[in-house]
C-alpha positions as CSV (number, residue, x, y, z in Angstrom):
1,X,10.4,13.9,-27.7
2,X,9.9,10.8,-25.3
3,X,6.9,9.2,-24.5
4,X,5.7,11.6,-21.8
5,X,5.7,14.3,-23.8
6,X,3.1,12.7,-26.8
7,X,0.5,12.4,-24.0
8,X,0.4,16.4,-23.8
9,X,2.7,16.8,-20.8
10,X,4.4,20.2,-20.8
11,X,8.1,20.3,-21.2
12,X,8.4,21.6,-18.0
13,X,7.0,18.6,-15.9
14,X,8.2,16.3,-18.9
15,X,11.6,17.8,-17.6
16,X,11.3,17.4,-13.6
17,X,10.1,13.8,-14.8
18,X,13.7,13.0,-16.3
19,X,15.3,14.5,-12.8
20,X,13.4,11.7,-10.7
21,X,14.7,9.1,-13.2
22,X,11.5,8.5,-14.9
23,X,11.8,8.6,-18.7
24,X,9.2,6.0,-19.6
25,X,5.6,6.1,-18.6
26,X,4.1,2.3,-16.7
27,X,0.9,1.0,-18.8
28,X,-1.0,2.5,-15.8
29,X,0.2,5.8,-16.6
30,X,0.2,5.1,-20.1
31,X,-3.0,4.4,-20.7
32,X,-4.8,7.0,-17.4
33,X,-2.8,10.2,-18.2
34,X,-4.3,11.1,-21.8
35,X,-7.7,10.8,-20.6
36,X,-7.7,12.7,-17.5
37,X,-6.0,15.3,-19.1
38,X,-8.8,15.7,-21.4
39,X,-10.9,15.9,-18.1
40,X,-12.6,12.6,-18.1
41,X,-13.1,10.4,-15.2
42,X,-11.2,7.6,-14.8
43,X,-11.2,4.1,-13.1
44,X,-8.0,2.5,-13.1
45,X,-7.2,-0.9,-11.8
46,X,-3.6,-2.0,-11.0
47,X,-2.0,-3.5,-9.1
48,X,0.2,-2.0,-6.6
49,X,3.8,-0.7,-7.5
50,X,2.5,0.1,-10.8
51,X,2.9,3.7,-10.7
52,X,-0.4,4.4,-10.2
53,X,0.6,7.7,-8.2
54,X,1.8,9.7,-11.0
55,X,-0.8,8.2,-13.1
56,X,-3.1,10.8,-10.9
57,X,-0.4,13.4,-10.1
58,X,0.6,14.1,-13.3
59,X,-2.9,15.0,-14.9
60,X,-3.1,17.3,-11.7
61,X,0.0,18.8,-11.6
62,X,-1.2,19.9,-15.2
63,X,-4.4,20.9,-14.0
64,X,-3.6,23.2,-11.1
65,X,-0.5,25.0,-13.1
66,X,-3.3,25.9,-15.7
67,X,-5.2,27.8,-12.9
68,X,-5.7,30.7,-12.3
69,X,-5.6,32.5,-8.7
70,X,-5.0,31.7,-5.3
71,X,-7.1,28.4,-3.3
72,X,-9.3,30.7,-1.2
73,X,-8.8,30.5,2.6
74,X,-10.1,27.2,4.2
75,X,-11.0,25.6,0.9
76,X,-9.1,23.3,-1.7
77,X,-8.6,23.3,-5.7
78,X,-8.2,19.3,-5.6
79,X,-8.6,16.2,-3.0
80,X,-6.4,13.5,-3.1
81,X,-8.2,10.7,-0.8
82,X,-5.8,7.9,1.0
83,X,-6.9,5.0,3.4
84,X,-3.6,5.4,5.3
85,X,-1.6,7.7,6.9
86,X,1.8,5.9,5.6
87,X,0.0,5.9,2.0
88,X,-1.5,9.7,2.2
89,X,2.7,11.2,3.3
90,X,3.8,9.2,0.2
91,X,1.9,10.5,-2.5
92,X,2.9,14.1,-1.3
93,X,6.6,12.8,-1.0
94,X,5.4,11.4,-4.5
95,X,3.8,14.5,-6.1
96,X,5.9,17.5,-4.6
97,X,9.0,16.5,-6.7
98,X,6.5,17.2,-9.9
99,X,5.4,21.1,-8.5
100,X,8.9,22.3,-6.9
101,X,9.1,25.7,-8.2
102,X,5.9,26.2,-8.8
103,X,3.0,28.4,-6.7
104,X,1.2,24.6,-6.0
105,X,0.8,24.2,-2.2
106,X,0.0,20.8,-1.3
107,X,-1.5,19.9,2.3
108,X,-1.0,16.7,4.5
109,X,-4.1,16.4,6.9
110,X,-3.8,12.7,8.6
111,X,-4.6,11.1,12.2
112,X,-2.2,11.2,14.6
113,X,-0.4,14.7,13.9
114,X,-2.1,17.9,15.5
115,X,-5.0,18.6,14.4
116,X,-5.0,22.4,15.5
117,X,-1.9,22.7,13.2
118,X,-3.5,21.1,10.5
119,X,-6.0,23.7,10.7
120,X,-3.8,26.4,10.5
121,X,-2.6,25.3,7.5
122,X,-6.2,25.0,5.8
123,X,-6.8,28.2,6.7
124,X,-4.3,30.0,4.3
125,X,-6.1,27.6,1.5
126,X,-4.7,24.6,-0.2
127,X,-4.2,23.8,-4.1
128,X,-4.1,20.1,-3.1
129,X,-5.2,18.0,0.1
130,X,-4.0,14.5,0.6
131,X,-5.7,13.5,3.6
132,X,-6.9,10.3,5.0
133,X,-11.2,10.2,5.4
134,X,-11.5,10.5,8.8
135,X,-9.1,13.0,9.9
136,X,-10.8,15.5,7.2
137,X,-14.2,14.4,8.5
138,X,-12.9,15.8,11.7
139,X,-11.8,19.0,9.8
140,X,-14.9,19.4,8.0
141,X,-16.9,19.4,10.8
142,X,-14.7,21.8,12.7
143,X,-15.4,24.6,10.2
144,X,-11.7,24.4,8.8
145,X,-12.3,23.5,5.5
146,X,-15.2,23.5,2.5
147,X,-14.9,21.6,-0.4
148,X,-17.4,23.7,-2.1
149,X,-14.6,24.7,-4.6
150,X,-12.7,21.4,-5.0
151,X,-12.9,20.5,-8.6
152,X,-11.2,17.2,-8.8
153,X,-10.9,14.3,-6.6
154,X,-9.0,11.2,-6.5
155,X,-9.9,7.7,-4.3
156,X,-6.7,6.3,-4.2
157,X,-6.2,2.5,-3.2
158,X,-10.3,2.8,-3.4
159,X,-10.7,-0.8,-2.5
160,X,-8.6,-0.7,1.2
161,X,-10.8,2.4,2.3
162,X,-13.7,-0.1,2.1
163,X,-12.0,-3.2,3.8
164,X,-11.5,0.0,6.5
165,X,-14.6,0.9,6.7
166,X,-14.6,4.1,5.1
167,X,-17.7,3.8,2.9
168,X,-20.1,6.0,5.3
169,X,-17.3,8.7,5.7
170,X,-16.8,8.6,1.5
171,X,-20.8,9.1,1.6
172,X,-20.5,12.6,3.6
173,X,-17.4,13.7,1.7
174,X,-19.3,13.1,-1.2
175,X,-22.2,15.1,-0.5
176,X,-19.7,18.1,0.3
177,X,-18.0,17.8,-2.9
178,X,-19.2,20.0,-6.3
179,X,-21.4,18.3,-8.4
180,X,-19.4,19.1,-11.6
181,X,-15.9,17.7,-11.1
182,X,-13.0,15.9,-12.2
183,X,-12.8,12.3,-10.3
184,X,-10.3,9.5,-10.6
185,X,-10.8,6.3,-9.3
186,X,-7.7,3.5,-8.3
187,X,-7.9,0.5,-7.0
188,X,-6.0,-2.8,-7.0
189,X,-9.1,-5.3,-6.6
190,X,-12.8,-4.8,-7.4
191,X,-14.5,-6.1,-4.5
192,X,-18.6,-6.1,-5.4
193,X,-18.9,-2.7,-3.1
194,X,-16.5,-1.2,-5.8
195,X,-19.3,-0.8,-8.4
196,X,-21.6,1.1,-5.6
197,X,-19.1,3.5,-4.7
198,X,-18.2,3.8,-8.8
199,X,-21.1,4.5,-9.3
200,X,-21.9,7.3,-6.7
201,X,-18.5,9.4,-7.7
202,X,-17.9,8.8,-11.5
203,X,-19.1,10.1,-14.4
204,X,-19.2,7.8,-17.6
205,X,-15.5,6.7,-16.8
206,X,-12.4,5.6,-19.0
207,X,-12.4,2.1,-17.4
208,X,-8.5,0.6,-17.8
209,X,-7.2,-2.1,-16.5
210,X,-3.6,-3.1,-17.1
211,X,-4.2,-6.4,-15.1
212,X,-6.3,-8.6,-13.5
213,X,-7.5,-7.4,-10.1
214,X,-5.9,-9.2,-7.5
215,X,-2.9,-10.4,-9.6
216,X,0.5,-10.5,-8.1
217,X,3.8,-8.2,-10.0
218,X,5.5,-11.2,-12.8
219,X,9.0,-10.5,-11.0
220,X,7.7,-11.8,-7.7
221,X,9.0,-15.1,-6.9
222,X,6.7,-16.4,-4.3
223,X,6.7,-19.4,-2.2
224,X,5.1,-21.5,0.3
225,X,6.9,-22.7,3.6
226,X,4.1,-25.4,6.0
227,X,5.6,-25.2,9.2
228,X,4.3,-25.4,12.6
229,X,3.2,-21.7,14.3
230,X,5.8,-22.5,17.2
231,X,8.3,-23.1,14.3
232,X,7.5,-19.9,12.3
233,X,10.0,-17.2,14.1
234,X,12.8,-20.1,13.9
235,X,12.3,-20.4,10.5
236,X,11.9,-16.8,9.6
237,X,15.5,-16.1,11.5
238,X,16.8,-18.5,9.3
239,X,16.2,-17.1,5.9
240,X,16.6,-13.3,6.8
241,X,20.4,-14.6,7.6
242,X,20.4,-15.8,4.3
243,X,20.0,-12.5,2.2
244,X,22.5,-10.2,4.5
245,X,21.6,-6.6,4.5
246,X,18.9,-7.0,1.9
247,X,15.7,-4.7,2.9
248,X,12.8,-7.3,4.1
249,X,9.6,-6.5,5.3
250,X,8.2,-9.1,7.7
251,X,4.0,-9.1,7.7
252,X,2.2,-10.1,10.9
253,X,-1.3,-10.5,11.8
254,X,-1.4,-8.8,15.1
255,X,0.2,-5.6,16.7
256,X,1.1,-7.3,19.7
257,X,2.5,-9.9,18.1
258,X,4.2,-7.9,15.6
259,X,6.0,-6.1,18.0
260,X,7.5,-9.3,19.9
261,X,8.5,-10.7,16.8
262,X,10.4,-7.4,15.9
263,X,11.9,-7.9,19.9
264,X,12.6,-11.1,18.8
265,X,14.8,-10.3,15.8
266,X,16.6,-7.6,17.2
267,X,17.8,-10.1,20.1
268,X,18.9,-12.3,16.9
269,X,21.5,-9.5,16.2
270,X,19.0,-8.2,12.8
271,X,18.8,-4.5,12.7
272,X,14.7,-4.0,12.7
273,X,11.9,-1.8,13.2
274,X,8.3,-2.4,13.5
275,X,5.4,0.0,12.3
276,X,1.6,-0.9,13.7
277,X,-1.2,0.7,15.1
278,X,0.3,1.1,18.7
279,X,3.2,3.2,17.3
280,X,2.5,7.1,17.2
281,X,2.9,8.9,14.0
282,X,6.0,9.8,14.9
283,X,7.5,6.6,15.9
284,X,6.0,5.2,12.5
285,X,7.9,8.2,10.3
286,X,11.3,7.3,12.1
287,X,11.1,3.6,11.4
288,X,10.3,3.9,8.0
289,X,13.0,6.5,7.3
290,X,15.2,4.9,8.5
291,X,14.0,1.8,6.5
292,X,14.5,3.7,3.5
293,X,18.3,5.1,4.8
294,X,19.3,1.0,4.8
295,X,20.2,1.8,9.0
296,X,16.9,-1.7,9.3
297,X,17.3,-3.5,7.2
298,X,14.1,-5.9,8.7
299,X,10.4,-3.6,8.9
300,X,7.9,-5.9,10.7
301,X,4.4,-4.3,10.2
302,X,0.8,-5.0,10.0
303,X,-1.3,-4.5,7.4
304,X,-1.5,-0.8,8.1
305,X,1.8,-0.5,6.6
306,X,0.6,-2.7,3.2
307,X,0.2,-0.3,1.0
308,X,2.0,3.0,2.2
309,X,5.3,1.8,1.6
310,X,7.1,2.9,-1.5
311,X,11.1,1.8,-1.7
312,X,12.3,0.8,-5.0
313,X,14.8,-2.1,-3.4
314,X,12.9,-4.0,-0.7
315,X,14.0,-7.1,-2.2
316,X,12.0,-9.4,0.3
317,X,8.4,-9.6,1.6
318,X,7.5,-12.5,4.7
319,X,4.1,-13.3,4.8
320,X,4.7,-14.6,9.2
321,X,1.0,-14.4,9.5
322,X,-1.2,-15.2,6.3
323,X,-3.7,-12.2,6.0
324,X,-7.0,-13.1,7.1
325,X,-8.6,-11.0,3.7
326,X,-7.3,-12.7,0.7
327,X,-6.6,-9.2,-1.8
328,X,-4.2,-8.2,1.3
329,X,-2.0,-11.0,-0.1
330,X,-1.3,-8.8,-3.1
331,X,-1.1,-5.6,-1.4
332,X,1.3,-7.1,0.9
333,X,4.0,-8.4,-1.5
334,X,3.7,-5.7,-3.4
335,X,5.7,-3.7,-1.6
336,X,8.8,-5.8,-3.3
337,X,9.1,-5.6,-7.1
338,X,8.8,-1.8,-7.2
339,X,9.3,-0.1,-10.3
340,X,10.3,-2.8,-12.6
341,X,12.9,-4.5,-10.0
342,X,12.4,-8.4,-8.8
343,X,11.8,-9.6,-5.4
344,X,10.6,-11.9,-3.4
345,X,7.8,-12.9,-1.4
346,X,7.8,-15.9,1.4
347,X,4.9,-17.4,2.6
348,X,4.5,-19.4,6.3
349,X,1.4,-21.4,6.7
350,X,0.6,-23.6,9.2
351,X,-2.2,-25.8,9.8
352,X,-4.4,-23.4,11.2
353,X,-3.9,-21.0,8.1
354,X,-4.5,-23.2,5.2
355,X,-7.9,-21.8,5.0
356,X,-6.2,-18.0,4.2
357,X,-3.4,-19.7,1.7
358,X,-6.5,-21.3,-0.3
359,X,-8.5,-18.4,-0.3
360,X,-5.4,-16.3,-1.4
361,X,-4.6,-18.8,-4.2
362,X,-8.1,-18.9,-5.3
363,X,-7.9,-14.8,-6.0
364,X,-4.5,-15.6,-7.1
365,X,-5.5,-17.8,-9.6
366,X,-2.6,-19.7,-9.1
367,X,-0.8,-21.8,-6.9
368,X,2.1,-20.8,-4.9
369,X,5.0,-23.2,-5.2
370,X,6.0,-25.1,-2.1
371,X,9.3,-24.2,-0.9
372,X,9.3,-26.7,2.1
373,X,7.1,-29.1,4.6
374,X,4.3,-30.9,2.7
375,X,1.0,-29.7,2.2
376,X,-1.8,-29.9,5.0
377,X,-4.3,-31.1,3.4
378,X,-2.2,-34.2,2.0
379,X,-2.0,-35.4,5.4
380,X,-5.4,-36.9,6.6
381,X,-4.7,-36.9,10.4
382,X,-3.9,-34.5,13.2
383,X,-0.9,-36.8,14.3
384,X,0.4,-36.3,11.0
385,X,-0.4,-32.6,10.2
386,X,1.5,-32.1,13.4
387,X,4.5,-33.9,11.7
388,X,4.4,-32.6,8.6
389,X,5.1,-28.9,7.5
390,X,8.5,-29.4,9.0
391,X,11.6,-29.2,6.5
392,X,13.6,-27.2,8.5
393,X,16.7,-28.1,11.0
394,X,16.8,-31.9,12.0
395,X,16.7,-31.2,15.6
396,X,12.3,-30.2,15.7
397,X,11.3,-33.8,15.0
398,X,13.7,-34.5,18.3
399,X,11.8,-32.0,20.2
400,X,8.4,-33.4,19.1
401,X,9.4,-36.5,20.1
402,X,10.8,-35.4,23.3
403,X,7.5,-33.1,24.2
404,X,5.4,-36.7,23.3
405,X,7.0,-38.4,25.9
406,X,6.7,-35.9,28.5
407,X,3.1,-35.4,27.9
């Protein structure tokens, strides 16, 4: 008998468990499996890449085998809330694995695929809905589906649907939802807005927390480059060469600018894609596919991407732009590290940023060793801030010195 097995998993599931190469539960899942399946409520906090999906989709899995009865049409036994659409597609990739063979039906509603299709599918009733809040707003107020008989609900990556914006729409799901349910709660920080929405969907919780919020994974080397914004993309080039074929995932600040980077790279000779809100859902599905098929080996995304991304052996995360909110730090490099592996995560900052980097390392609790250039706020001057950070090839301090005399 393993481990999954004393929590009161059935043999079946503990068995489809051992076919996806899990044998050994994460302390999320650990410690938030034996109370939901006693039906309590449960706030977990985690940081991502803990396993935090199956810490939910187990305890439903059981839950839905152990009804009884078809979902009604247009309605839904269980929610599964996501911020993102990239997020929302990988729980079900996530879950489905646990419920082949099995009468579970789960349903995908997210922006940016056909709503009228989505509808379709609602209509024939669904055990369990991952959706993204908006898109089911939409749905909800179309008619095509009631949550009257939903009788558990999970806020996954709770904390991001805020940064979105998502609190009002969480509000009117709410008051659809069944007063007496199951809810589970998961969330990598605890921004102060946390305790409001806490408080308004959970009943006298099972609080865990298997690490500080806003802590990065131990196996994460991170580092610190200071280099000059014009130097970034130079600088970037000339570490990916250093790791080969190596999955990296380059962060930028910007759409536009994430997509001329990406342009950038693939000029270099790297073999890259780039995911961002200007991509169609489709466009985003192929990249990331073939991200996960090793045919790009370089993803550049925004921060869209942060936490719906799920590949055991991205061994490299670039931070090009420094996020402007500090807890997307965390999210961000913790899409390396997955599942017990090591990675790394790079850092650029350049004057302008150091600001973000001190804000980061403030929620961080730490500070992130300096890999090269010299810290901006050691020099006192502009002249000298706009010598320092350099560290890289011996030519830039030429070029400075050359764009000095022409000015």
């Amino acid at each position: 008998m393993n481990a999954f097995e004393h929590m009161g998993l059935t043999s079946a599931l503990v068995a489809k468990l051992a076919e996806n190469g899990m044998t050994e539960p994460t302390r999320i899942q650990s410690r938030a499996i034996p109370p939901a399946l006693e039906g309590r409520d449960v706030m977990g906090l985690a940081q991502t890449g803990t396993g935090k999906t199956a810490a939910f989709g187990l305890p439903l899995a059981m839950s839905l085998a152990g009804q009884r009865g078809k979902p009604r049409p247009g309605t839904a036994k269980a929610l599964v809330l996501a911020p993102t659409r990239e997020l929302a597609r990988q729980i079900c990739d996530s879950i489905r694995p646990l419920v082949a063979g099995s009468p579970i039906r789960i349903g995908l509603v997210v922006g940016g695929a056909s709503i009228k299709a989505q509808s379709q599918t609602l209509s024939r009733g669904i055990d369990l809905l991952v959706a993204t809040p908006g898109r089911l707003l939409d749905l909800m107020d179309r008619g095509a589906v009631r949550l009257s008989e939903t009788r558990f609900l999970v806020l996954d990556e709770a904390d991001q649907m805020l940064d979105l914006g998502f609190i009002h729409a969480l509000r009117k799901i709410s008051a659809r939802l069944p007063a007496e349910r199951q809810t589970m709660l998961f969330s990598a920080t605890m921004p102060k807005q946390m305790n409001e929405l806490a408080q308004s969907f959970l009943t006298n919780p099972v609080r865990i927390e298997v690490s500080p919020p806003g802590t990065a994974v131990e196996k994460i080397s991170q580092s610190v480059h200071f280099v000059q914004k014009a130097d970034k993309t130079a600088r970037l080039i000339e570490l990916l060469g250093n790791h080969g074929s190596e999955r990296a995932i380059v962060f930028g600040r910007t759409k536009h600018g994430s997509e001329r980077l990406s342009k950038t790279l693939d000029k270099a000779g790297f073999k890259v894609a780039a995911i961002h809100g200007n991509k169609s859902q489709g466009q985003r599905d192929r990249a990331i596919r073939a991200f996960r098929a090793g045919e790009v080996h370089v993803l550049v995304a925004t921060d869209v991407a942060a936490r719906g991304i799920d590949i055991p052996d991205v061994r490299h995360v670039y931070n090009f732009d420094l996020p402007n909110v500090a807890e997307n730090y965390v999210h961000r490099i913790g899409r390396t590290a997955r599942a017990g592996a090591e990675g790394a995560a790079v850092a650029f900052c350049a004057p302008e940023e150091i600001g973000e980097l001190r804000a980061i390392q403030k929620a961080a609790g730490m500070s992130i060793p300096v890999a090269s250039g010299q810290p901006w706020e050691s020099l006192d001057t502009p002249a000298q801030r706009r010598r320092g950070g350099g560290g890289g090839a011996k030519s830039r301090p030429r070029r400075r010195n050359r764009n000095r005399a022409a000015a």
